[in-house]
N, C-alpha and C positions, 0 to 999 in steps of 0.2 A: 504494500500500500504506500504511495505516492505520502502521504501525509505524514510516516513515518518514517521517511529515511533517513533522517537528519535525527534522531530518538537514539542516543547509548542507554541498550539496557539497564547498564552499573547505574544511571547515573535516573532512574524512576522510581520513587516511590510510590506504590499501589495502596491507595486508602480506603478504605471502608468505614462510615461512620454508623452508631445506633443509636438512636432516640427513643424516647418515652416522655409522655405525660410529665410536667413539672411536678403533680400531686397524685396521687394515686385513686384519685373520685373527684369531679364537680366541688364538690361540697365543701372538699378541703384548700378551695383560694378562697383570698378575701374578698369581702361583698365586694369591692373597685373590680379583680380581677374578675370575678363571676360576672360582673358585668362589660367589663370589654370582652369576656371570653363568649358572652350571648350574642352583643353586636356582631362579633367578627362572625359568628355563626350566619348570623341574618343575611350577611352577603357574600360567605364564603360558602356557605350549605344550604342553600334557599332553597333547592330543591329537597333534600332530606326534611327541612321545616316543614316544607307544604305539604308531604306527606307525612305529619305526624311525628314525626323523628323530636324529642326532647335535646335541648342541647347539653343537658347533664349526658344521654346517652351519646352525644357526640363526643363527649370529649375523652373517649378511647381514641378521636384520630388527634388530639395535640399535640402529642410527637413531632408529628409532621411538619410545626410550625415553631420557627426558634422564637416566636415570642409567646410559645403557652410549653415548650418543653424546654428536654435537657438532653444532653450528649454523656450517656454512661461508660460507652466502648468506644475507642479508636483501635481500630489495629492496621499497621503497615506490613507492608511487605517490601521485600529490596530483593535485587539479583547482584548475585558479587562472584568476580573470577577468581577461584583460586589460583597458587603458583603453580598444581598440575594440571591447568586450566580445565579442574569442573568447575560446572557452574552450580552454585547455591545461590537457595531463596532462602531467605531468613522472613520469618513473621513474629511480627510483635505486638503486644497489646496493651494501650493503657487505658486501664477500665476501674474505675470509683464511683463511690454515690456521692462525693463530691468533686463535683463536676469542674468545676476550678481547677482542682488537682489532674483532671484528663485531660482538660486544655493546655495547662500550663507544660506539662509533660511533652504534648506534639508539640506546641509550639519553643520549646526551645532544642527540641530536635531541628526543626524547621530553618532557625535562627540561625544556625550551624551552615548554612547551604543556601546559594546565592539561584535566583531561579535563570532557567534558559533564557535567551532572548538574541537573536540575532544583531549585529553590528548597524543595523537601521531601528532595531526599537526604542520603543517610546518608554517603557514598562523602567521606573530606576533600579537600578540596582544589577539589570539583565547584563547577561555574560552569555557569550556561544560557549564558555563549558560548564554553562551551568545546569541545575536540575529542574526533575520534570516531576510533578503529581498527577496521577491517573485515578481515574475511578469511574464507574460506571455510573452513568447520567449525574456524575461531577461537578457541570456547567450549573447544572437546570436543581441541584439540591446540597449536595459535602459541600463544596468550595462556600456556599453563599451561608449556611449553613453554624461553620463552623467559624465563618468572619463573624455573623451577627453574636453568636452565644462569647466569643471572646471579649468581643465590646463591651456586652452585657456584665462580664464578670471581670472588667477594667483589667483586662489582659491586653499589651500592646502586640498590635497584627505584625508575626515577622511577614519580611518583605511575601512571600510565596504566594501570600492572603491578603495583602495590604491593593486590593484586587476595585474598589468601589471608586464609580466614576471612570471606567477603563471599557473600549470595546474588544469584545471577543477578541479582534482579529492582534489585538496589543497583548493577547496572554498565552503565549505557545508555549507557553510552560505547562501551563492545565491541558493537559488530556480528559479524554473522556470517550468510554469507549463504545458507548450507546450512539454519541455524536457522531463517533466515526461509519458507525453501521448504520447512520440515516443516508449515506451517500445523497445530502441533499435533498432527501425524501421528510420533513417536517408534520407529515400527517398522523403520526402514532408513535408509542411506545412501547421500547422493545425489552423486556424485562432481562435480568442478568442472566433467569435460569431457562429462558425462551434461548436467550441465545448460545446458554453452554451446550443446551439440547441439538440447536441446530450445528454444531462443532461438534458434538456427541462427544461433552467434554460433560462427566459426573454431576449432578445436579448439585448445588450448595443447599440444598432447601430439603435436605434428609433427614432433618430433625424440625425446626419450625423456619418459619417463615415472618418476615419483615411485619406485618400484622396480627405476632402473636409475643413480640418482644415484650411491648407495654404490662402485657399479662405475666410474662416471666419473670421480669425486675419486679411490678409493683407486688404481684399475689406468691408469686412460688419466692421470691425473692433468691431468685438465683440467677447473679453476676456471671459464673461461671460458665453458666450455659448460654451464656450471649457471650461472651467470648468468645469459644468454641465455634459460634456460629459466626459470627463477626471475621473471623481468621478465614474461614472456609470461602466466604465471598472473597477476601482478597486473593487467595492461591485460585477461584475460576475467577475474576479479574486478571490473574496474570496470567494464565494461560490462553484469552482471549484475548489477551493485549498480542503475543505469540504468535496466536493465529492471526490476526490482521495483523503481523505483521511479515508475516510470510513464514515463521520459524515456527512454527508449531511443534515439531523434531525435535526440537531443544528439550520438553515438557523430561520426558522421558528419561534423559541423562542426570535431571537435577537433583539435587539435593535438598531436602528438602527439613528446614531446621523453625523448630518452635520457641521461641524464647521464652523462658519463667514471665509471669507479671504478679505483680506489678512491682516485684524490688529491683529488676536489672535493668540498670538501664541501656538503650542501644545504640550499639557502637556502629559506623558506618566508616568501610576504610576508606 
């Protein structure tokens, strides 16, 4: 893939982010918040209203909105060459129920590493040897995501994310690998485990799925298990990154390494 050729493996981190509910019920924001959380319901779910839907029962989708949730798991993935030139993926996880503490973690990984940017960009800080962020449908949820929730928690944006007020064509550092499989087709969306299926690369979604996270942090209250799942979209994110980008072959040879969380921290050589 053309859009790819100028991409060193070494040099992309594969992100995955998971969200949940700020509160684990309606009930428990304050009257202010119960009430911007109804407004935003009125014009963001007007359909679900009109048919009845409460917006207490809405707010199992706040996750989805960095101004009614929170970020409990990040986990990255990296590809690195050894000295008998295998290649390893290293994935890693920083995941807290204080959320502070998982942003503060990526981003001073982040802070570390100067983003891509060709000798004509606009983007400060851009370097032709610098790094790249991936992630599926990246653009359009993580990247924007993960700049709002750090603001919110007076975390300063390293440069990777210091992203607002910039157009698309100014950030060729963010990948995105949904973007890349719209080949300019903008009419739908193409889910990570639609497209590992279509690469007939192992489904990420063998345990739960994106719409059942909220339930596992607030009610089972198990971090652990969104982790696990969190990790798993970044290794098929990477092997679809792979695939578009011609090396799919590579998958097979790798190494394939899990790092402890949340006391190690990671090293990138």
């Amino acid at each position: 893939m053309n859009a790819l050729r100028h991409v060193d493996l070494t040099k992309v981190f594969l992100v995955d982010i998971e969200t949940v509910p700020c509160e684990d019920c309606h009930s428990k924001l304050s009257t202010e918040r119960q009430a911007l959380w109804d407004k935003f319901c009125g014009k963001r779910h007007q359909r679900e209203i009109t048919e009845g839907k409460t917006t207490s029962e809405l707010f199992g989708n706040a996750g989805l909105y960095a101004e009614f949730g929170k970020i409990v798991c990040i986990s990255v993935g990296y590809f690195r060459m050894l000295p008998d030139e295998t290649l390893e993926f290293r994935v890693k996880s920083f995941a807290d129920d204080d959320e502070c503490v998982v942003l503060k973690g990526f981003a001073n990984l982040l802070d570390r590493h100067k983003p891509f940017g060709d000798m004509r960009s606009r983007f400060p800080g851009a370097s032709p040897d610098g790094y790249f962020l991936c992630a599926h449908n990246g653009r359009e949820f993580d990247y924007a995501y993960l700049g709002r929730r750090m603001v919110i928690c007076g975390i300063s944006l390293p440069p990777m994310l210091d992203i607002a007020g910039y157009k698309p064509w100014d950030l060729p550092h963010l990948l995105d690998t949904m973007d890349m499989w719209k080949f300019g087709d903008n009419k739908g969306y193409t889910s990570l485990a639609l497209l590992a299926g279509a690469f007939n690369i192992p489904s990420p979604k063998d345990d739960i799925d994106g719409s059942q996270v909220g339930e596992v942090y607030w009610k089972e209250k198990n971090l652990a298990r969104i982790v696990t799942y969190c990790q798993k979209d970044v290794e098929t994110t990477a092997r679809v990154l792979l695939h578009l980008s011609g090396q799919r072959e590579l998958w097979s040879t790798v190494e394939l390494i899990h790092m402890p969380w949340p006391d190690v921290k990671m090293q990138v050589a």
